[in-house]
C-alpha positions as CSV (number, residue, x, y, z in Angstrom):
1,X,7.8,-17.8,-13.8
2,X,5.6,-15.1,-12.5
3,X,3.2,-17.7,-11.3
4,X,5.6,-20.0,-9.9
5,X,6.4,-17.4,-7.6
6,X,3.0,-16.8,-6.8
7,X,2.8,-20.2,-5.7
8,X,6.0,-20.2,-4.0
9,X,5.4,-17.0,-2.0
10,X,1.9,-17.5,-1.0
11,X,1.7,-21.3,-0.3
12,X,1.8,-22.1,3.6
13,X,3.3,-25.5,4.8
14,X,2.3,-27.2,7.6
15,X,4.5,-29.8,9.7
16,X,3.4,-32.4,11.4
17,X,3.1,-30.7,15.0
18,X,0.1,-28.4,13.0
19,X,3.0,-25.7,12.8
20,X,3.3,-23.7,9.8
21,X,6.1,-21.6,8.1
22,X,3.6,-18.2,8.2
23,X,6.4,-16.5,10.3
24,X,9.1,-16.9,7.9
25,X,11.2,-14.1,6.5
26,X,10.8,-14.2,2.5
27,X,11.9,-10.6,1.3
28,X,14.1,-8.1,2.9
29,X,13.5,-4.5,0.6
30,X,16.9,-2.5,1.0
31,X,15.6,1.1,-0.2
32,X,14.5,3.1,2.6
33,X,16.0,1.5,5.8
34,X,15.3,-2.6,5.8
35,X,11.7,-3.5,5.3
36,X,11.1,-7.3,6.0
37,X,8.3,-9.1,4.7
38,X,7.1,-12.5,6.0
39,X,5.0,-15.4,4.2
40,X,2.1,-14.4,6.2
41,X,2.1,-11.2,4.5
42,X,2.3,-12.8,0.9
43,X,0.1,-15.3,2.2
44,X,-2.8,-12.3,1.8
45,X,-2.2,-12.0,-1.8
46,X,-4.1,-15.6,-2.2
47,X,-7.4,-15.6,-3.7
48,X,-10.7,-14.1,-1.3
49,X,-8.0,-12.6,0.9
50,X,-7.9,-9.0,2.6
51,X,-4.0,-8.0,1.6
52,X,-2.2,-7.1,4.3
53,X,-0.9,-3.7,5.3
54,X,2.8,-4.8,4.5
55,X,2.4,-5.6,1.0
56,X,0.9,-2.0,0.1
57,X,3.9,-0.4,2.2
58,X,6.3,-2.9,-0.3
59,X,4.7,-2.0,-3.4
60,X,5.0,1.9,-2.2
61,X,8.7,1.5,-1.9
62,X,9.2,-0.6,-4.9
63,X,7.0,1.8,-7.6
64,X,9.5,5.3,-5.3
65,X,12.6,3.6,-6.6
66,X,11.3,3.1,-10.3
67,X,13.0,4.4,-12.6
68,X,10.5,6.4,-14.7
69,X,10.2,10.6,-14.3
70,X,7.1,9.6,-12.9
71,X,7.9,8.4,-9.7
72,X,11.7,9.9,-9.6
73,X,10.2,13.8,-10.4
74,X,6.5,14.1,-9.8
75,X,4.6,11.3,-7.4
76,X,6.2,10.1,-4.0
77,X,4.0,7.2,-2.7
78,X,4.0,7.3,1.4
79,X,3.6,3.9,2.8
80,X,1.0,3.6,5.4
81,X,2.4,2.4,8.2
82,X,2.1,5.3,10.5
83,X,-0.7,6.3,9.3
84,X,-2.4,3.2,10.2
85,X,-0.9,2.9,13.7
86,X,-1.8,6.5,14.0
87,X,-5.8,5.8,13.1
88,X,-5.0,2.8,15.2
89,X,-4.5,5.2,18.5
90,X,-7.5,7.6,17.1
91,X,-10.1,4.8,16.1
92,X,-12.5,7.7,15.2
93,X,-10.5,10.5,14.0
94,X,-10.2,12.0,17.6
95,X,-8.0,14.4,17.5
96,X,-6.8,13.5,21.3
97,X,-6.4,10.3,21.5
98,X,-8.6,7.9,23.9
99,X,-5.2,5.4,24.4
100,X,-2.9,8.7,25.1
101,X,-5.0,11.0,25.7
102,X,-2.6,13.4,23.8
103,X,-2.6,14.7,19.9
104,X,-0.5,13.0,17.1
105,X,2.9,13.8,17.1
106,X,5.0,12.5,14.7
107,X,7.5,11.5,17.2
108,X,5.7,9.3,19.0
109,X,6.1,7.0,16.0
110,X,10.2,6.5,15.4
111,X,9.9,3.1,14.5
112,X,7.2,4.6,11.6
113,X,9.3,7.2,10.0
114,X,12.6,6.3,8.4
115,X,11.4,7.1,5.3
116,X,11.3,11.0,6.1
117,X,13.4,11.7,8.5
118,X,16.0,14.6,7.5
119,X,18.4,13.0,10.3
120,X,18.6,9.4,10.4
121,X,18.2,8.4,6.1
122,X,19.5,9.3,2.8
123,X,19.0,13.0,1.7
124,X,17.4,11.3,-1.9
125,X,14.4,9.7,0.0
126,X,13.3,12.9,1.5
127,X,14.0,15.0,-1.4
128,X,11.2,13.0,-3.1
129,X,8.9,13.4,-0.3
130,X,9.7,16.8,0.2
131,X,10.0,18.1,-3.3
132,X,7.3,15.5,-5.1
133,X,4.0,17.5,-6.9
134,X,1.8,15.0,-5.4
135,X,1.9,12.3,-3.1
136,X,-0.2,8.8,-3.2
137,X,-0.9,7.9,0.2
138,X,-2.9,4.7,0.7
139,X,-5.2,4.6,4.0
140,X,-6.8,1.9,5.2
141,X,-9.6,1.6,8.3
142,X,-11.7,-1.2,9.3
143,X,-10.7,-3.4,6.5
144,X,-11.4,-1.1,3.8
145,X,-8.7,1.0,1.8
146,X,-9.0,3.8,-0.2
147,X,-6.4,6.2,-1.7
148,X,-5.0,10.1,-0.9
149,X,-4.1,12.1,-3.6
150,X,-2.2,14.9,-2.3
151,X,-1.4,18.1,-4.5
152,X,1.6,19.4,-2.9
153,X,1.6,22.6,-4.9
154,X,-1.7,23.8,-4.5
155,X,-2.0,21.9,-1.1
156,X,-5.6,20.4,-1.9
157,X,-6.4,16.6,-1.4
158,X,-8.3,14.8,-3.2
159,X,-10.1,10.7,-2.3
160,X,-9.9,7.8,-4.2
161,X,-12.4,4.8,-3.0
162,X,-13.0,2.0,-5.3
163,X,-16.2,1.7,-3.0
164,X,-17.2,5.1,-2.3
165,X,-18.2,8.2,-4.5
166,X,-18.6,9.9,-0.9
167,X,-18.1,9.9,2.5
168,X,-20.4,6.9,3.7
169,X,-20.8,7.9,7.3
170,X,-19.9,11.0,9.7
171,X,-17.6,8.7,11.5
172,X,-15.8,8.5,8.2
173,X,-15.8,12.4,7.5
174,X,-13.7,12.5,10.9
175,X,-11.4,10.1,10.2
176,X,-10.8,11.7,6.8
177,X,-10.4,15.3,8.5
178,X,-7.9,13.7,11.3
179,X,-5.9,11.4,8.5
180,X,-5.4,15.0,6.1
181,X,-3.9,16.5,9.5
182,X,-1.6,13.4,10.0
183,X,-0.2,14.1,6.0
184,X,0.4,17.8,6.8
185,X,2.4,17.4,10.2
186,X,4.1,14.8,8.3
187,X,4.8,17.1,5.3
188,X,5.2,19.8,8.2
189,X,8.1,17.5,10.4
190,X,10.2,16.4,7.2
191,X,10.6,19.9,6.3
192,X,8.0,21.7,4.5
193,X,5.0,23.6,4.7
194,X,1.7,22.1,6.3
195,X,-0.9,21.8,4.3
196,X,-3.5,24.4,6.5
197,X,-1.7,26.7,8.8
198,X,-2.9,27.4,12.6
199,X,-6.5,25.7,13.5
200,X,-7.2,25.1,10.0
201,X,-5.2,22.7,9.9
202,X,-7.4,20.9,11.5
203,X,-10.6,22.0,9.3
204,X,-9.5,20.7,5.8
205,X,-12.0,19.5,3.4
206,X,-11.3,17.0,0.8
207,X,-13.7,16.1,-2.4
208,X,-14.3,12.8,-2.9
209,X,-13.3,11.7,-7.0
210,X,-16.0,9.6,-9.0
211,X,-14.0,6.9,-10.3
212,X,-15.4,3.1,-11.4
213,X,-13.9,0.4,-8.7
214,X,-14.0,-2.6,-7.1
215,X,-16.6,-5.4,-7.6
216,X,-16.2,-8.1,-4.5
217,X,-14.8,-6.9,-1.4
218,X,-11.2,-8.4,-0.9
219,X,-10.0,-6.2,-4.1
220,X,-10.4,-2.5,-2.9
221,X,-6.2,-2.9,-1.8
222,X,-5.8,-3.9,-5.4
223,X,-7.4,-1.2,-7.0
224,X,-5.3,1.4,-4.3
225,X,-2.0,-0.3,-5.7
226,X,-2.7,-0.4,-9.1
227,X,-3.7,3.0,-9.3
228,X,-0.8,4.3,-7.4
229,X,1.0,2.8,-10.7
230,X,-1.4,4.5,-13.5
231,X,-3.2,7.3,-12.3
232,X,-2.7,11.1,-13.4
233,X,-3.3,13.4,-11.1
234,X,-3.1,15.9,-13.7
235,X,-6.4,14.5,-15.5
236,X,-8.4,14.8,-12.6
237,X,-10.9,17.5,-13.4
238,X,-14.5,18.6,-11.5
239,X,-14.0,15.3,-9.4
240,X,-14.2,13.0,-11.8
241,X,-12.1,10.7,-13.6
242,X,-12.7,8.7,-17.0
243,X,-11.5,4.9,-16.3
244,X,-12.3,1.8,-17.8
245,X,-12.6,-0.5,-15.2
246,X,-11.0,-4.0,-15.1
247,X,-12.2,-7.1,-15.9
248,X,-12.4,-9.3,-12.6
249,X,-10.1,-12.0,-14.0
250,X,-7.6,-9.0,-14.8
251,X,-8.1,-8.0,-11.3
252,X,-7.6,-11.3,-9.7
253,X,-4.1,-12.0,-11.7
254,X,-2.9,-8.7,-10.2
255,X,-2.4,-10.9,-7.1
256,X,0.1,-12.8,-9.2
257,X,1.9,-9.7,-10.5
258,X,2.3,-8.2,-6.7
259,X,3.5,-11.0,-5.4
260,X,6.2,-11.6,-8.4
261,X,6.8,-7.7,-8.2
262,X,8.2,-7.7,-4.6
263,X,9.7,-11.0,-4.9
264,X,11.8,-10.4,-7.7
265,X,12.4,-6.8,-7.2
266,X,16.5,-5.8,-7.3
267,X,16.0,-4.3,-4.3
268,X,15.3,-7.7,-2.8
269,X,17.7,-9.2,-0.6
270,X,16.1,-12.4,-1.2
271,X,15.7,-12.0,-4.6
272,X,18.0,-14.6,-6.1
273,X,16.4,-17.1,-3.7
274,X,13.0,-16.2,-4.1
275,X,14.2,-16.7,-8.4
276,X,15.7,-20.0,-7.6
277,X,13.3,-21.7,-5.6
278,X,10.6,-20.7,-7.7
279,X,12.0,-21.9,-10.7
280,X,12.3,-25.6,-9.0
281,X,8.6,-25.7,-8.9
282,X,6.7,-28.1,-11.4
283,X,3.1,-27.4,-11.7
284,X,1.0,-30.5,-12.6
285,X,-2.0,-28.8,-13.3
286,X,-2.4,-26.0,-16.3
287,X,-1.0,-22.7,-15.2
288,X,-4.0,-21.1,-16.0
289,X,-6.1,-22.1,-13.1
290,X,-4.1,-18.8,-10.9
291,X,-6.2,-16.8,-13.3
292,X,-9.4,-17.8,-11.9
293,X,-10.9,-16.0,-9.0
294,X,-11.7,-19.2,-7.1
295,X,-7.9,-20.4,-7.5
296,X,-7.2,-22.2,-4.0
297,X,-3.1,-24.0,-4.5
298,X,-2.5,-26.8,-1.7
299,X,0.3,-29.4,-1.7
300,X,-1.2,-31.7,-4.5
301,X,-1.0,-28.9,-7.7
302,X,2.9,-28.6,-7.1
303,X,5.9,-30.4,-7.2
304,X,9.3,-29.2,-6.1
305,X,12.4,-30.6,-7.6
């Protein structure tokens, strides 16, 4: 069934004009606000394909409403929309930005923070921000993603690439230094304490963990999701921390699992849809060919009933 939806969710159709159903709503996520997904945005999860911002931000708010002490009393995973659109207006980690010409406010982004703002959502969402030990905060620049690990109690970061075991460039340290000032004016605007106070703020310095990743580069938005799931921050010790690393076919039926994970989710809209159109789907091919990492689905694998 998991597949099935895969297939469903990530399969584009194309009429006869050349149009194609990329823009069309598949999953509406009632949790913080409405957060609508589209099938160009599952469309990502398809084999050799960079994933999409979207479906990072989905998974955040799906694994924040699990029911496990985990994610209810200790992590809070901030989706990276504004963060994104923020690096977006400071392409280098500028602190002023070159569009603007003005510093990041967290204002300047309403569209961007329903998820912790104390006025406008549920007291429940920002308690977890507020009040989580750590927070996951996915990043991604240039293509590339890589994961924040914030320790809210000891306010120390630390950086999660599955490419990098250090900062590869200086470009990189400043964007690093500008994104840490981005979490702590949004720890700082939702009602807490910033993570620096005064100019240092702008000054912190976060260590880099040595940690096994990703092997071909679509996957390094797979590995950020997936450990958002399973890592403790606890275990992280002298910047390191013991992993056994995936096997690639593992990695590549992850894609699956995402795509079923939002789809099916009970905080889909969609969901009894996305469960019912799926099931109508007769594969005429063996199931295991989603497993492999060359897996390409067009029109003549599938059957609908």
């Amino acid at each position: 069934m998991k597949q099935k939806c895969y297939i469903w969710g990530t399969r584009l159709k194309e009429d006869a004009d050349g149009n194609t159903n990329e823009y069309e709503e598949m999953c509406t996520l009632i949790g913080q606000g409405e957060y609508i997904l589209m099938r160009m945005h599952l469309v990502s999860l398809q084999a050799k394909s960079d994933i999409e911002s979207q479906i990072v931000s989905a998974i955040c708010i799906v694994l924040n409403q699990k029911n496990e002490k985990r994610f209810q009393e200790q992590i809070y995973c901030l989706p990276p929309d504004i963060v994104c659109m923020a690096l977006s207006d400071h392409p280098k980690g500028e602190f002023v930005s070159p569009k603007t010409k003005k510093e990041f406010r967290v204002e300047a982004y309403p569209s961007f923070i329903p998820f912790i703002d104390r006025k406008k959502i549920n007291f429940a969402s920002i308690c977890k921000f507020l009040f989580a030990k750590f927070i996951f905060a996915p990043v991604c620049h240039s293509g590339h993603w890589w994961l924040w690990l914030i320790n809210t109690r000891k306010r120390k970061c630390h950086i999660l690439d599955p490419l990098h075991k250090k900062a590869p460039s200086d470009e990189r340290k400043d964007i690093n230094k500008f994104t840490e000032y981005v979490f702590s004016r949004l720890i700082t605007y939702a009602g807490g304490e910033p993570l620096q106070k005064g100019e240092n703020e702008k000054k912190i310095k976060s260590s880099y963990v040595k940690i096994s990743g990703q092997k071909i580069s679509y996957d390094c938005a797979i590995y950020v999701m997936k450990w958002m799931e399973l890592i403790e921050p606890e275990n992280i010790k002298k910047g390191k921390y013991e992993w056994d690393n995936w096997p690639q076919e593992e990695v590549d039926h992850y894609r699956v699992e995402y795509a079923s994970r939002i789809l099916f989710s009970e905080m889909n809209k969609e969901r009894y849809r996305a469960i019912r159109e799926s099931s109508a789907i007769r594969m005429s091919k063996p199931s295991s060919v989603l497993l492999s990492p060359f897996c390409q689905i067009n029109s003549a694998d599938i059957e609908t009933a």
